[in-house]
N, C-alpha and C positions, 0 to 999 in steps of 0.2 A: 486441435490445431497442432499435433504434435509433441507439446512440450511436457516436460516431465513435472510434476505438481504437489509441492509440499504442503497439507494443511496444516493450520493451527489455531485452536478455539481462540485465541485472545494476544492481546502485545505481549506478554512478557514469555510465552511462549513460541510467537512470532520470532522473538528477536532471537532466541536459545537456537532455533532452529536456523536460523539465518547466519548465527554463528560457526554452524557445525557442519551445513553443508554448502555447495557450489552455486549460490543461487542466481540467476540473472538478473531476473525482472521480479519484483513482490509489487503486490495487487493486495493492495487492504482497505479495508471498511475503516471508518472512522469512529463508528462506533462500536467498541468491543469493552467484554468485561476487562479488569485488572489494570492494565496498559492501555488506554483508549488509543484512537489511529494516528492523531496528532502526538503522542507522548513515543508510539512506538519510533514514525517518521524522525521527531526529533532525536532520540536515540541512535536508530542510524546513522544521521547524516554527520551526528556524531564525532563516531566512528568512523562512517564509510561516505564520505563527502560525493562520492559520483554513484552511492547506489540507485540505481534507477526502483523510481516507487511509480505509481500509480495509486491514486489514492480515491475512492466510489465512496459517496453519501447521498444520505436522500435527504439530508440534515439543510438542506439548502444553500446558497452562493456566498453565504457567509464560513460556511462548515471547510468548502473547496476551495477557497481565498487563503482561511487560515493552511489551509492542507498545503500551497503552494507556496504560500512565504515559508513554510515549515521544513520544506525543502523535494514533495513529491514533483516528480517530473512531468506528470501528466493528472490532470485530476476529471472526472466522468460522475454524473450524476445517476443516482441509480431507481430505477432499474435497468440494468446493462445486458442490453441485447449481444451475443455471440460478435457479430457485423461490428459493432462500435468496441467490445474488448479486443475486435482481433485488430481493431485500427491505432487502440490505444497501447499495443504489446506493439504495432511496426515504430 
């Protein structure tokens, strides 16, 4: 889709990386070792009150509930087809 794509195994890694480079848009799992997706989001928003997240579980409507009170912008359940991430990064 273009855009330029930083990974990172886990939140507390996630957020290191998010500190240090330009990032637009983060797309995270909710469930990760160390910093789970809820702990990283909260972190962010933090910090960074209008970083846009996107936040994917398969962990069910409860998992993307908390993801959005938590402060992700957009939440998609997963498995996330191309078509629905590229709807969720407009």
């Amino acid at each position: 889709m273009g855009h330029e794509v930083h990974l990172a195994s886990d939140g507390e890694e996630a957020y290191k990386k998010y500190l240090r480079k330009d990032i637009e848009v983060v797309i995270t799992d909710l469930e990760m070792p160390r910093a789970d997706g809820l702990e990283f989001i909260q972190a962010l928003q933090g910090l960074y009150p209008v970083a846009k997240i996107i936040a994917a579980s398969a962990g069910g409507s409860d998992r993307l509930h908390a993801a959005k009170r938590a402060g992700a912008s957009v939440v998609i359940s997963k498995l996330v087809g191309p078509d629905e991430l590229g709807r969720a990064l407009e």
